[in-house]
Structures are given as C-alpha cells and as structure tokens.
N, C-alpha and C positions, 0 to 999 in steps of 0.2 A: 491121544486122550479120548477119542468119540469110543463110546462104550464102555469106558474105563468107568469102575466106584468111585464117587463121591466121595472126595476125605471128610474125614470127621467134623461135624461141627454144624452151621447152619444148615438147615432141611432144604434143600431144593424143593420148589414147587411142581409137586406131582401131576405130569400130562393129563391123564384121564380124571384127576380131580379138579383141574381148570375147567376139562370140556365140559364137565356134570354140573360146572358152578354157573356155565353163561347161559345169561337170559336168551341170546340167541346160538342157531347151531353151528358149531367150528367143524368145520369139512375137514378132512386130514387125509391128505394118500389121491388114489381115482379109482374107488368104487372099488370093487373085487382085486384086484392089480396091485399085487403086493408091492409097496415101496423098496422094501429091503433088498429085493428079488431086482426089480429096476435095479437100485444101487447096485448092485453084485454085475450084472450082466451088462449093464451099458455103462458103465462108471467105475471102474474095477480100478483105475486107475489114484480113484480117491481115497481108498484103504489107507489108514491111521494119519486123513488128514481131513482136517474139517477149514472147509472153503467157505468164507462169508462174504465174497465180494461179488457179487451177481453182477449189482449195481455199477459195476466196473465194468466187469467181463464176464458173461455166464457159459457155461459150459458145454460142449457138444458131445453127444450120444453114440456110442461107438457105432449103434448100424447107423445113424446117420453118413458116418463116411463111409464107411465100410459101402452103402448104397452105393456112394458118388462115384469113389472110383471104379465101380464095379460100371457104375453107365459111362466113365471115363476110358475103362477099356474095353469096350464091347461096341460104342459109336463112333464116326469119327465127327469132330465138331469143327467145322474151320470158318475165318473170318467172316462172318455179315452179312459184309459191304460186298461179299464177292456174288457169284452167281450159280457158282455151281454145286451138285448135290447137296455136298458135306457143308454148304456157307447156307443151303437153305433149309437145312434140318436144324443148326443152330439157328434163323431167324427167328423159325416157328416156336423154337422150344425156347426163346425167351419172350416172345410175344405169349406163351404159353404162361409163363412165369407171372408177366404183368398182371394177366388177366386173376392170376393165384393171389398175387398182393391185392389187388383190389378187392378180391374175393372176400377177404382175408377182414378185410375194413370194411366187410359189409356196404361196398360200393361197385361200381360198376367203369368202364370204360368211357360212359356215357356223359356221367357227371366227374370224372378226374384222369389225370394222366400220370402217370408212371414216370420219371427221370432218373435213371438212375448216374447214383456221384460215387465219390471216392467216402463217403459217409454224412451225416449228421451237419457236418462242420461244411463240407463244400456245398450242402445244400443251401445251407444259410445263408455263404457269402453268394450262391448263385441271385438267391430273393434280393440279396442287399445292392446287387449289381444290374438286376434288370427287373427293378419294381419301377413304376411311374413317377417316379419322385418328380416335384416340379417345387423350383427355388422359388425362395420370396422375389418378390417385384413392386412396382409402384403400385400397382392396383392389385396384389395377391400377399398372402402372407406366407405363403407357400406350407410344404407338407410339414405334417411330424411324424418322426420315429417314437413309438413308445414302448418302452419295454418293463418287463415286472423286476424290480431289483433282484427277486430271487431266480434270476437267471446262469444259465451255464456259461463261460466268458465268450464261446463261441455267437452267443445270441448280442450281448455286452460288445462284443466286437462289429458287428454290424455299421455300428455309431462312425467307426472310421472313415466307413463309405459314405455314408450321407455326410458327413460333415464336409467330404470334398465335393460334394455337391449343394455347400451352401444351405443343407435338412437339416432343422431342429432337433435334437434329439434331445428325451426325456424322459428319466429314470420312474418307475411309479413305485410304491410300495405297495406290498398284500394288504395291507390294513385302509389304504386310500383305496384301492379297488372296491375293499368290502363296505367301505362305505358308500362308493358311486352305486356298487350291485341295490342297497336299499334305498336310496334316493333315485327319484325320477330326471333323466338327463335334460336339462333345459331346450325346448325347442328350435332345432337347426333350421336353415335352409334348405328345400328339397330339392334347388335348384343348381345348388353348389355341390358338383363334383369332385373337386379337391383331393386328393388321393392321401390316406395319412396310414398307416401301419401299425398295427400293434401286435406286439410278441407277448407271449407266457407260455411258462410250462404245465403243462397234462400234470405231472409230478415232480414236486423238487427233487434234485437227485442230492440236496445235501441232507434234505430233514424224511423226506416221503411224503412230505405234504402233498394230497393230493385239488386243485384247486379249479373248481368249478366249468366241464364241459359247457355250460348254461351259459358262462361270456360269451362266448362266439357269437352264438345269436342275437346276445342282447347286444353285443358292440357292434357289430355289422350291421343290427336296424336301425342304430343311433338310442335307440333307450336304456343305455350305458356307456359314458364317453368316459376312457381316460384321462382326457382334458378336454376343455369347453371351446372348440373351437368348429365355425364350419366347416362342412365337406363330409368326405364317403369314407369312413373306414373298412379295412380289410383284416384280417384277423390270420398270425400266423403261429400255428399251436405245435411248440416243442414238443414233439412227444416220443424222442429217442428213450428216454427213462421211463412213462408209464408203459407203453406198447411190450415192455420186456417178460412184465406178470396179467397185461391185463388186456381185453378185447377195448379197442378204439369203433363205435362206429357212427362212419361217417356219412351215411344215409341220415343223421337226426343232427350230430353235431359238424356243419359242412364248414368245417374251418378250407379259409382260401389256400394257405399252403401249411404242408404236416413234411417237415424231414423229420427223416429217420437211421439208424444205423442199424444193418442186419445182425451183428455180432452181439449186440445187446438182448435179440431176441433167438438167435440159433446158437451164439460162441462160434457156428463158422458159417461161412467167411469172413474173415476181416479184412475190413479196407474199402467194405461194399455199402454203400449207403444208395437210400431216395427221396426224392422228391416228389410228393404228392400234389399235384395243382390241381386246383380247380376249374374244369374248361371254361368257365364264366370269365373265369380273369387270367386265362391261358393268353388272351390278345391282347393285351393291355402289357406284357411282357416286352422289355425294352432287351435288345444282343446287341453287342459291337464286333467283339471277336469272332469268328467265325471259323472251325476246324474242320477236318476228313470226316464227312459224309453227313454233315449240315446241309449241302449246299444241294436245289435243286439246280442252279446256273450259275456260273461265273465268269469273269475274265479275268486272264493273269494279267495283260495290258491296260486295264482301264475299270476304274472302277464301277465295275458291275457286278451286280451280287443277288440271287434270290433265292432267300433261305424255303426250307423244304419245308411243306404245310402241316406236317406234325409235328405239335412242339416239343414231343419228346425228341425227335432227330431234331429239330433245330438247337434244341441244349445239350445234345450228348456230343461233344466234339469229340471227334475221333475214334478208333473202335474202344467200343465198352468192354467190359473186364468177362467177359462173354462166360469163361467156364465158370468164373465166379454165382453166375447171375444162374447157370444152370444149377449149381448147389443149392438155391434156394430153394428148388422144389422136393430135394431131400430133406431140405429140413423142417418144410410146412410136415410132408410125409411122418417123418419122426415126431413132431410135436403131437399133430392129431392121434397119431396112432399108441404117443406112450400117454399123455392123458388127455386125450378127449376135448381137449377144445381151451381156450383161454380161461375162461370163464371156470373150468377148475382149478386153473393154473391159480388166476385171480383167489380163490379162495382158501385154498392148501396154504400159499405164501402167505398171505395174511394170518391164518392161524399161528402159523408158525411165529409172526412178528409179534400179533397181542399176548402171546404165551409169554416170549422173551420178555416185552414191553414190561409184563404184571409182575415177572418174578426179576426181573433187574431192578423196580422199582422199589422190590419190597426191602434189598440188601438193606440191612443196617448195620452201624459197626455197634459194641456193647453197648456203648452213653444212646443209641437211637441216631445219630448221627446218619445221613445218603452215603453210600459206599459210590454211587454214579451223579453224575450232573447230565438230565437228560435233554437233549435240544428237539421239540418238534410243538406243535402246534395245533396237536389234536392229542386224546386220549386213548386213540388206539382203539375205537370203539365199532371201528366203519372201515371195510376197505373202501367205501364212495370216497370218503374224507384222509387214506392214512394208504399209501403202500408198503410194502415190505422192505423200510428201510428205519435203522434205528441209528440215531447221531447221536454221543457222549462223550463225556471226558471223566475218566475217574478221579476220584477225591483221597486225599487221603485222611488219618483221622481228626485233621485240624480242619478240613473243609477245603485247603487248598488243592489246587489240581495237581496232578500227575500229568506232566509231557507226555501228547502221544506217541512221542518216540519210543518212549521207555516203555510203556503198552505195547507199543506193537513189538518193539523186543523181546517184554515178556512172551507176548503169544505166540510169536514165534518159537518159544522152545516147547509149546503145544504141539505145534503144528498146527496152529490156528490162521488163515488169512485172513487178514482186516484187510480197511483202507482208513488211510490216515491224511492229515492236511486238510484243505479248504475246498478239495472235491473241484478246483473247477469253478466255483461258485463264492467269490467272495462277498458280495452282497447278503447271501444267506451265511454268510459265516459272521459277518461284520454285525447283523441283526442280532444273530441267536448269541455270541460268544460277549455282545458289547463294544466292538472295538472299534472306534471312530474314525475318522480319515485319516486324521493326523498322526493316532498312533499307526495306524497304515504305513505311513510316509517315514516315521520314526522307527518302525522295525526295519526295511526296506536299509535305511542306511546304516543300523545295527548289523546290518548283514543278511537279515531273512529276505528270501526269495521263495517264491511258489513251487512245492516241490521237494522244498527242502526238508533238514529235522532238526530245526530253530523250533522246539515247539514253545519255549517259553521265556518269554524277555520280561524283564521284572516282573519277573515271578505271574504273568499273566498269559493266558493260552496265545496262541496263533492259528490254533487251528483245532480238530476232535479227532476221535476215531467214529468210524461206521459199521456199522455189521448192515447185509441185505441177504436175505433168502434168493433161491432162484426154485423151478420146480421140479430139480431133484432135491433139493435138501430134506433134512428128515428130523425128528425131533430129537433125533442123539446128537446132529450139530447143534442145536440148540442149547441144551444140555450141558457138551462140553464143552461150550462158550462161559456157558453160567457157572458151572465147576470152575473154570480158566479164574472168572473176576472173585470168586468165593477162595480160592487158595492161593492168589496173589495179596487179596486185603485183608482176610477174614483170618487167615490160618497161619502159626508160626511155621516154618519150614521144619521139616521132620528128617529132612538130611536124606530124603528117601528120590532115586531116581525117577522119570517118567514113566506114566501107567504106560507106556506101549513103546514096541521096537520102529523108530522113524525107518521109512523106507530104504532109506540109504544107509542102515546099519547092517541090513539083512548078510549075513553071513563074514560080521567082522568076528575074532577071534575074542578069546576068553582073557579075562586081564592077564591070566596064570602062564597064558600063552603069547601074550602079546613083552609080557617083561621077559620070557625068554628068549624073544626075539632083539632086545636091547640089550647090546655089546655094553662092556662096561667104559668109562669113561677115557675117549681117548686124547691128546694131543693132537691140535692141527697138522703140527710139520712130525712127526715122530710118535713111536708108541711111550715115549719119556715125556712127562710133562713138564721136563726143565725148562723155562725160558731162555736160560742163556746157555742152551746146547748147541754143539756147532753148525746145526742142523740150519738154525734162524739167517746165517748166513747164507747160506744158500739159496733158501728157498729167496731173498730179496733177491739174488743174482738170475732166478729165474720168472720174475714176476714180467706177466707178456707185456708187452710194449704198448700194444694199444690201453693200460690201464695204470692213469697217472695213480702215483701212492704220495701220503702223507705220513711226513713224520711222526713219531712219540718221542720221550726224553725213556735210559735207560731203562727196564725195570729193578725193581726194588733188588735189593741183593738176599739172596736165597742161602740157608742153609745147603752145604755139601754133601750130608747125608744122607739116611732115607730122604727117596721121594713121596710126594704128599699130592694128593688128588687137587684139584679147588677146591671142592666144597670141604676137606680138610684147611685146605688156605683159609679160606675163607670162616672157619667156626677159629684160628688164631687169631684172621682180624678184629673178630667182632669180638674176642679176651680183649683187645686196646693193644697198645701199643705202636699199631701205625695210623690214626690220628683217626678222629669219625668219618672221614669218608671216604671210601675205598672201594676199588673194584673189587666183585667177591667171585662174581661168574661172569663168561664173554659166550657168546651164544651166535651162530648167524645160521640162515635159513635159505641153503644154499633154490630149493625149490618152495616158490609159494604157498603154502598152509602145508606144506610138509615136514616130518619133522624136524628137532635141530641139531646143531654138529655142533659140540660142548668144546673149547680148546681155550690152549689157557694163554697163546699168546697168537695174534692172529696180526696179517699186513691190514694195512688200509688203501685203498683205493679211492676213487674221484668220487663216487656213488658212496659213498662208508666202506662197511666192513666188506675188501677182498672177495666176492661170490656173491654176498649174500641177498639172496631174492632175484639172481638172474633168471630164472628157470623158474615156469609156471606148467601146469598140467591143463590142458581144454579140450574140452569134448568135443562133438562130432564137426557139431559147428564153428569151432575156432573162437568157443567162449570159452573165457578161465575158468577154472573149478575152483570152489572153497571150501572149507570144512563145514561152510550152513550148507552147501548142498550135498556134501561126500564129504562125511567125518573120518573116513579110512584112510583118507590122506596123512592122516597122523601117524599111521603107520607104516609109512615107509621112509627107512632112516639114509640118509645121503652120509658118507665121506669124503673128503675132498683128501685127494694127494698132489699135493703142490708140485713134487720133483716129477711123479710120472705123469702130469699136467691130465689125469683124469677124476673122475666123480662116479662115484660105486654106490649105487642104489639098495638095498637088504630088505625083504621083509618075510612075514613068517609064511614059509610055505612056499618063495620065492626063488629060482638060482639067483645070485647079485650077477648085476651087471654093471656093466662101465658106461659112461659117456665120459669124449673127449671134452676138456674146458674152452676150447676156442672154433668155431669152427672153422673150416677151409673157405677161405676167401674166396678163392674162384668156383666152388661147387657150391656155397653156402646159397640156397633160391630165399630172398628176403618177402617175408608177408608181412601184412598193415594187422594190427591185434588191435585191443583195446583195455585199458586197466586205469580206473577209476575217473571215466572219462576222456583221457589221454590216449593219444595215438600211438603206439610204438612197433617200429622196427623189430622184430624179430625172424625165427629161422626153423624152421623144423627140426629136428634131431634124430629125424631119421626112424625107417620103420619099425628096427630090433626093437628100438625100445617104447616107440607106439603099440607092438604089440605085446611086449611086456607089462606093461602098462593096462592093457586091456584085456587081458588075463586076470588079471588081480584085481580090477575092480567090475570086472563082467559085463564092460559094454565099451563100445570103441572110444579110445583116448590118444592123446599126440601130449609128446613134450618139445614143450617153443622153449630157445632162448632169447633175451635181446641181443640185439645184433652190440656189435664191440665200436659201431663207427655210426651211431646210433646215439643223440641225446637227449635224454627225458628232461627237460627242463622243470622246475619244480617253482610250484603256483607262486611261493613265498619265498621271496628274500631277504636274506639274512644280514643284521647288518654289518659294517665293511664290506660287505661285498663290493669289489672290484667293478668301476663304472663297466657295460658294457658287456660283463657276464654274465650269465643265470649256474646258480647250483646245479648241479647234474640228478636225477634221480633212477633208478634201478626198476625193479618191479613193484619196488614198495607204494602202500597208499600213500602218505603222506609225506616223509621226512626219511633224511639219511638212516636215522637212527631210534633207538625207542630207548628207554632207560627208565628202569624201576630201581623202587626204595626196598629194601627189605624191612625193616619199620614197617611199612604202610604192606606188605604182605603179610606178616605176624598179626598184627591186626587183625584184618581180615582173617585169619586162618582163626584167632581167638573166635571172633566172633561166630563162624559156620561148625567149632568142634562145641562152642557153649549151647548149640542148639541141636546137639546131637543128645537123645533124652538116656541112652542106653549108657555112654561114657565110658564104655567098654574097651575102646581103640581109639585113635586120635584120625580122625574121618581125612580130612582132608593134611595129607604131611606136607609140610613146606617145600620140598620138591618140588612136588606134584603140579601146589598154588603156583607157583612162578614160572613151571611151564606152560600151566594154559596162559601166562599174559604176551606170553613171545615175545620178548624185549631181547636189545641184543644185549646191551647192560647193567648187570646188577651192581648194586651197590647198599651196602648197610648206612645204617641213617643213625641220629638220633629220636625222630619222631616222625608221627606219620602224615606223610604225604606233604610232607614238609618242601618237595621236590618240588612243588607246583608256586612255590614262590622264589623260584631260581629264574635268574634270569640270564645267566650265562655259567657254565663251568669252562676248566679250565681243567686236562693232565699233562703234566708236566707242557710241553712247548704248544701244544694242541690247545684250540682255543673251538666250543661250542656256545651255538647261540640255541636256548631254549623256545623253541619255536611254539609250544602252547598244550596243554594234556591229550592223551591219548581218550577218544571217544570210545568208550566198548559196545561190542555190541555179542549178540549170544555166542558168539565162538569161545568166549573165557567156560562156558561152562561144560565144555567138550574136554573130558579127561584124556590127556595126548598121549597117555599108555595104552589105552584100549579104543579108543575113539566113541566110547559112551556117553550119552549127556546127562549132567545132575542141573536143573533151573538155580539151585540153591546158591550158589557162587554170583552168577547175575543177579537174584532177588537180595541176599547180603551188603552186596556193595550196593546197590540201589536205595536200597535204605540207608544204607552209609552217609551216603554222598546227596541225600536227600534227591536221591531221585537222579542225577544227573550221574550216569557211569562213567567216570573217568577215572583212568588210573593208567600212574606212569606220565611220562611228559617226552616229547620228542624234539632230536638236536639235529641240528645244522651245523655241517664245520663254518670256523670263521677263518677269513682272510688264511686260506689254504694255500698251504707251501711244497708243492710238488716237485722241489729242486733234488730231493731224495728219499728213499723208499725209507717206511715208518711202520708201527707197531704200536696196536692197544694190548696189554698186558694182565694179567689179574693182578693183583696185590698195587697195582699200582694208585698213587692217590688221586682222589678227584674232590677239587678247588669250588663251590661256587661260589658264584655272585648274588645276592639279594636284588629281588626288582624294588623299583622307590617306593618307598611305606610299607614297605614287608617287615614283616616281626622278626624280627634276630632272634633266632632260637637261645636258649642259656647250652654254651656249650662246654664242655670237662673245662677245669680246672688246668688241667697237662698241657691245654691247648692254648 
C-alpha cells in the first residue's frame, strides 16, 4: 500500500500543509540526505511494506552489517579472559565500546560504568538483586521499592525480589507523582540513610508518554518523595523505550542506574543489553553469585572469594557476548553517519507522530462520529512531553470498539505491521482502556492471557493497537497507515484488489494460467468418482498399519448411469430429496497451506481424514511456511494414490514429482519442528524434492512429514473420550476436522457480488468462496451459520463433537487459484459477524472405533445435535 492513491473519499491531511500550518518547525528527513534514497539503499528490504513497530523492534541498515562482518572477517577476535593477541584486541575493542556508550549519554567513565547483560530485562533483575535493600526491624522500618504504574512488567517484576527480602513494594501513579512534582516534600532526616528505590520510565512504551528527566534530581535530593518516609532515595530511569528516538544525557540528569536494550536502538544485536551505574552507588552494590572471571581470588576448598575491583567484571559473570558488543560500534557508526546524531532522530520521528496524531484525530464517520479512540496523555505538541508512539483502538459507527485482533488482521493484508495487546505494560493499559483489577482477574479466567487475541470480552477491549516511527520511516508509512484506517471504516469495499504486489507474490502466474494448471476434478482412489467401485476395497486392504482408520455407515446408493462430479452431486442435493443436511464436497490437504485434493469418498484415520495435513513445506530454518507468508503455496496441487502408496506434486511450469506416503523406518533421521506451539516429530523428505521445491518458489525449502510413530496430542478433549486417552492431531492448528455450511458461504458470496458496483460478472463464484475457507467438509444447510450452534453431529455410525468456530484470519482472502489477495472477503465477513471472523466450526471424533477401516463419503447424511438453548431452526416439512 506505501505509495499507493488514496481511494476515494475523505481528504488525507496533506504533509507539507501541516508543516506550513505549525506555529513551530517540524524537521523531516536529515538535512540534504534524501530519505527515499536512505530507504532504497539501506532498507531495500522494506519495499511494499510499511513497518510501524519501532517501539518493539527497530530496524538495522544494511552497511551496518555489511560493516560488521566485514571487521568479522578481516580480525580475529578470541575470548577476553584469555591473554593472547587475538583475546587482547577484543578487550580493547570492547573497552573501546564502553567508552562509545558512555560517549553516547553524554557521560564519561569517570562518573558511570558500563555492564553489559543479556538486555533491559536482566539489567533490572541484576538492580533488584544487588541493591541495598535493608528489611524492616524493631528500630527500622526498613526500604521501599517504588515504581510508576506505567511501567514495563519487567520493572513491575522486580517487586518479587524484594518481597523475598521482606521490601515494601509500592505502585505509584503518574497523576500522584505530578502532584508530589508541585508540592514541596515534607522535611526528612539528613541523618537517615535508609536506602529506598524508585523506578520510572524516560517514555511509556504503551502511550509515548514522555515523563519528566527533572525527577531524578528532585527525588534523589529528597524535594520530591514518592512516599513520605525517611531515608536516601536512589532513582532508577527506564529508558530502553526513550533512548530508541531520543539523546539521554546523563552529565544533567545523573539517574543511579539506566538499563537498556541495544536492539531498541540499532535492531542489531539482539539479546544485547546494559547497565548504566553510577560510580557513586557502584559500592553499595550487594553480589552473591559469583562466575568466570569475576573473581580476583578464590578457593575451591573453602570459602574464600575476592571479587575483582571493577564493577563492571565483578557483574559480568562469565564471558560477555563479546562479538555482539563489537557490533555495537557499527552501529553508533551507522546511526551518526546516516542522520547526524539523535537529536534529528528525536525530531524527524516526532514529526512523523504529530502528523499521524492530527490527521487520525480528524477521522470522522458521516453523523461526526471518532473513527479512533486515542490513548495518550498529551496533545502531541512537544517531543519533551510525547514520543513517537501512538496507542488506539478503532471504533466502529456505533462507538463501540473494534478488536485489535481484527485490526491487526486487517493490516496485515496491507502489509502493515502494528503491535497489538498491552505492550508489556498492563498498568498503562488498565489506566488508559479502564479496566480494573477485577475485570483483570475476570478475563484471566475467561481465558485471556498476555499475548493472546482475546481482544474483547463483553464486548470491552483488553488491550489497543500501537503504530511507533523509527528514523527510517518516511511520511508515505504514515500515509499508508492512514489510507489503511480510511478504507477499512470510511469506504465500502469496491471488490478491487491491493494497490501493490506483496513480496511474496513476485512472479506467481496469471489466473488464466494458474486454472490451466488445475487438472479437473478427480477421485481419491480412481479416475471414477463411483463410490462404490471396486476400487474402495482395496485401497482399505492397503491402508499402512501404523494408521488406525475409523468407520462410516454405507454410502448412499448412486445412480448406475452416467457418472456425476460432486459438485454435480451436490447441486442434486441441495434440489432436496436427501434431507437438509448433507455432505456436498470432501476435501483434505494432504501438505499444509497447499492446495487441495477434491475426492468424493476418502478413508479415515486416527488424525481425520487419511493424509491430510501430514506434510508441511519450511524454510531455511526448519520454520513452517504459510500462505501469510508465501501465497504460491496455493499453487501447487498434491495427489494422493492410495495403491501406489505415493503423493504427485503439479504445478505450472513444474515436472510432477512423487513422494513416497510412509517413510523407511530405518533411514527415516527424525527432527523436533514446531506447529502451533506444539512439538512434533517429523522427517525430511529428502533432497529431490527440497530442491524442487526451491526451484519454484526461489529460495531454499525442505518438505517435513510427521513421523507415523509420532503423537500430537490435541489441547481439547473431546467428550467420551476414553479415560486415559488424548485425540491424536496431524499438522493441523486446531482440530481433526473443519466443516462449513454452504448457507453461510452463499451469504457471504451475496453479500461481496452486492458490493461489486459494475454487476457485470458474479466477482466472487461459490467455488472459489469455499476454497479459500479450507474446510475438509462441506455441507448444505438450511441457514447461515446455523453450524455454530451444533453441538455434535452424527454420519451414519461416526459420531463428532463440535469443538468450537473456526477463528479466521487473512488467509480466506488469498484466492487459491492464483495466490492473489482481495481484503474484501476478510472485511465482508467482519462485518458480518460483527467484527469477530469466524466461519465454519471444527470436529472432534467421538468415542472412535478403530476395530475396522471406514469411509466419509459425499452424499452422505449428516445428523446434528443442538447445544442447550439453541434455536431449532423451522425445518421442511418432508422432514
């Protein structure tokens, strides 16, 4: 979408008529140094994608590494601790380093020390575990911990540590601060030492709040206390989030300790964080632990120990992340050199945020109605007060919110990156959104969890979305964000695809060529789609042994004559006569987001349907692929031949080739994969067809199977379930099975050709709709989505338990004939369903009987059950 026209309709708030309109001046860009020219040559990788999550993870500059490894192969760097050449070229070059970061903060060696951790997070817990805490007592009332509610849970966690050492901990709010900040702190003891701690953040990382450098010093001289109690505060200043856009310095604001995390402020290294101490309160640092090359003395027999006089070696146990820490001088290098210092950084990114700020604010739907609900705390008028980060939830035209699930869905078929959820930060989310403790504790056992996309329990948020600048972004991300929320709220869908070719389409085929490459409809066991051809016997005779099958009852009895397709089947069913509900189509998906193998009467197995979803495709790294990330997966079609126990791969442009169905037990080498959290057994498939595979989709790929002696156990059980069992599961996310209505597909198909303005062709064919939902069974209905209040069906002797709807997410809108995306399909049903994509509902076998090999069929009927207080549909008369 970045660069893409504005559809029709609300006027985007024009760049350079904002700049002209502010009473003060918005910086944009660094000076002569064309932005666009940056983005092209260090970011080439971002082309037709617009990245909003700084504030997460901000991005690294191609000569940034391109440096690294180039000082990576040209030095040698060996450990530390050691003594010779190569251990003392890396000392000096991270001694080098340190002296960079302090540079850096406008401080010096003299007043702070360097520690480097594993990030942000181990700095904190390192503060929390060797501060001076000292417990109450009969004559003490011992320390407090205090911290700003609007902190990140890593600061919030600290609290675990003192409390095992008997420390008070106590939450503060921003509004109780800014009230201490104008009131004069009641006069303490100067005699009482007392040691008590206070945390806040530089910048909220859920709103951008930016909150007053000016504590430090008022809290550490006592002329602004947290709470009124005697003793000596110390002041320890988050500032992994502001340090990302903004210069820290710490020659004016001498906060005692500042962790930080380097990938916040380069994107690389990750995993690299520090600790900034203050030599003042470097001594007063309490160690217990003690690691490799801490120690200036020890003994293994007795306890004797004397840690090494700088405190940076006495906290760094063991060797530091050394090449890591050498990267860091590439990337000050890159920073300085692509704009000139933080301080443009600091004011590009903010421009970029008050632009967003002004024209997200102005949305209105027709009646004047907010198109957004904005969460922050300033007007956006100051970077002193506001950094480049915008928190919201959008509305829809009744006021009520939009899940940011369903946002971040949408913008994802932008190519938009958000971040969505509570950021880490539930104190600032519980302020801004409302949400008290208890409904806390109340969603919690509804099922939400941190991280999740629960975004809304009666009907009330859990959490926002965030957009953050970083300082490459450029006002066309901007832009296409704001386009993004204006043609999601503002505009009917025009039935028209995305303004740009997602990366991952670049050289899929043409629809004209892509239906050429789709054989026409065949039989699982046979080029005959008779069910009862002698064929069906066999194939059970040959069903491999390590794969229990489940019964079916007959199918229905067929006409002798012409043979008939399904979807012929299936337009007799829905004339009546075999009762409203009926299989129409059987479908399984023998490789994960690949396409599917259409057959009219298929075995079943202990997993579901026979094959389906064994075989996943993963890239370099032995991650799964899916059509969000490679939609050309759609186009390549799998057969399955039962008797010659192989699987024939097709696509356009392709020779086909074969994989065997089972592999060899004793050559099979088993690797640990992962798929939807879950661990599973699987097996390579060998290199022909990894390199077929990476042929066709133009960069290295492997095809895993799960292994056959191999069980996915599956989260939910179903019930009868046999004491002592769990269901078995395949590669699938969630459940044996998926099953759709055709009702509730007609629908929907009405609804996306009514908003087709030209009415020329009928946009989306029914086909088409039910293959992007990838279900293995269709079935015709009397009404829609009438499916979602089943609570069991029944075919013939086979008994499933309806396990709960199918959550969509943008894969429905990837047309599985060309691997194209239309939003249209996603934004339809969203609206549908008020926001909540679900469509289709997933089955569980019940009390499964593996005594003998079975068969789901088309034409066959299917039985539900109503769940309690469900509406009885009115059904025919016949019935």
């Amino acid at each position: 979408m970045a660069g893409g026209a504005a559809p029709p309709g609300p006027e985007l708030l024009a760049f350079a008529r904002f700049r002209e309109s502010s009473e003060r001046p918005l910086p944009y860009g660094y000076g002569p140094r064309s932005l666009r020219e940056l983005r092209q040559r260090e970011f080439g990788r971002l082309a037709g994608t617009v990245y909003l999550d700084h504030a997460g993870a901000t991005l690294f500059p191609q000569s940034q590494l391109t440096s690294f490894t180039n000082d990576l192969m040209e030095n040698v760097y060996g450990n530390p601790h050691s003594q010779n050449i190569s251990s003392k070229l890396t000392h000096e070059t991270v001694e080098h380093v340190r002296y960079r970061i302090l540079a850096h903060f406008h401080t010096s060696s003299e007043d702070y020390s360097v520690i480097f951790t594993a990030g942000s997070t181990a700095a904190l817990k390192l503060v929390a575990e060797a501060f001076p805490w000292v417990s109450p007592g009969p004559e003490c009332s011992g320390s407090r911990f205090c911290y700003l509610t609007d902190s990140h849970t890593s600061v919030v966690g600290m609290r675990k540590v003192t409390t095992a050492m008997n420390v008070t901990s106590i939450p503060v709010r921003p509004e109780d601060m800014r009230l201490a900040e104008r009131r004069a702190a009641a006069a303490s003891d100067p005699d009482c030492q007392l040691p008590h701690l206070f945390c806040y953040p530089a910048q909220s990382n859920f709103s951008g709040t930016r909150y007053p450098l000016s504590w430090i010093g008022e809290v550490k001289a006592g002329r602004m206390c947290p709470v009124s109690v005697p003793g000596k505060w110390f002041v320890l200043l988050d500032a992994a989030s502001y340090v990302s856009t903004s210069p820290l310095d710490l020659s004016v604001h001498q906060a005692d300790f500042v962790p930080l995390s380097f990938y916040k402020l380069f994107g690389f290294p990750t995993g690299l964080g520090a600790l900034l101490v203050n030599n003042r309160v470097a001594p007063l640092l309490r160690k217990t632990y003690f690691g490799g090359g801490t120690a200036a003395a020890y003994l293994a027999g007795e306890d004797f120990y004397i840690p090494r006089s700088s405190v940076a070696e006495r906290f760094e146990d063991g060797t530091i992340s050394f090449l890591d820490v050498i990267a860091l001088k590439h990337g000050f290098d890159a920073l300085e050199r692509l704009t000139g210092g933080m301080e443009n950084i600091k004011q590009h990114t903010f421009t970029l945020a008050q632009y967003t700020y002004t024209a997200l604010s102005a949305l209105r739907y027709p009646d004047g109605a907010p198109v957004v609900r904005i969460y922050s705390d300033s007007e956006f008028s100051s970077p002193e007060e506001q950094g480049p980060i915008i928190n919201f939830n959008v509305l829809d035209h009744s006021g009520n919110i939009i899940g940011y699930s369903q946002v971040d869905k949408m913008a994802s078929l932008y190519n938009i990156h958000v971040r969505t959820g509570c950021f880490c930060n539930t104190g600032a989310c519980q302020r801004h959104l409302g949400i008290s403790d208890e409904m806390v504790k109340k969603h919690l056992q509804a099922g939400h969890v941190c991280g999740d996309d629960v975004d809304l329990i009666d009907g009330q948020p859990t959490g926002s979305v965030r957009i953050s600048f970083g300082y490459m972004s450029t006002v066309e991300d901007a832009q296409a964000f704001l386009r993004f929320i204006i043609a999601m709220q503002l505009h009917q869908s025009d039935g028209q695809p995305l303004p740009q070719t997602m990366p991952a389409e670049a050289g899929a085929p043409s629809e004209s060529e892509a239906q050429d490459a789709i054989p026409a409809i065949m039989d699982g066991c046979s080029s005959s789609p008779q069910e009862d051809a002698p064929i069906a016997s066999g194939v059970c005779s040959d069903l491999p042994s390590t794969v229990g099958a489940a019964d079916l009852h007959s199918p229905l009895p067929m006409t002798t004559g012409t043979q008939h397709t399904p979807l012929e089947r299936a337009a007799g069913v829905l004339d009546g006569g075999l009762g409203p509900y009926v299989i129409t189509n059987l479908y399984l998906y023998p490789i994960k987001s690949c396409a599917a193998f259409e057959v009219t009467t298929w075995p079943l197995g202990n997993q579901g349907l026979l094959y389906d979803r064994s075989w996943m495709v993963v890239n370099h790294n032995g991650v799964c692929l899916s059509q969000k990330q490679e939609p050309r997966l759609c186009l390549i079609q799998p057969f399955i031949d039962l008797q010659q126990k192989v699987m024939v791969l097709k696509a356009k442009g392709m020779e086909p080739i074969e994989v065997p169905l089972e592999e060899d037990g004793e050559q099979a080498q088993i690797y640990q994969s992962k798929v939807c959290a879950d661990r599973v057994n699987t097996y390579n498939c060998g290199e022909k067809i990894s390199s077929w595979l990476s042929r066709f989709f133009g960069r290295p790929c492997q095809l895993i199977k799960q292994s056959s002696k191999f069980q996915r156990s599956a989260k939910k059980q179903g019930k009868d379930q046999p004491a002592g069992t769990t269901a078995s599961l395949s590669l699938v996310n969630e459940a044996q099975y998926l099953l759709i209505n055709r009702s509730s597909v007609l629908e929907l198909q009405q609804q996306l050709n009514a908003s087709d303005e030209n009415g020329k062709e009928e946009l989306f064919p029914m086909k088409d709709l039910i293959s992007r939902f990838r279900a293995n069974i269709i079935t015709n209905g009397t009404r829609a989505f009438e499916e979602e209040k089943w609570d069991e069906i029944s075919i013939g002797s086979l008994r499933f338990q309806v396990s709960g709807p199918c959550h969509r997410c943008q894969m429905i809108c990837i047309d599985q004939q060309t691997g194209q995306r239309n939003q249209n399909v996603f934004q339809k049903l969203s609206e549908r369903r008020e926001r909540k994509v679900n469509f289709g509902v997933y089955l569980m076998h019940m009390s499964l009987d593996l005594s003998s090999p079975r068969f789901l069929s088309v034409g066959s009927q299917v039985c539900p059950v109503l769940k309690e207080n469900a509406e009885c549909p009115d059904l025919p008369a016949s019935d």
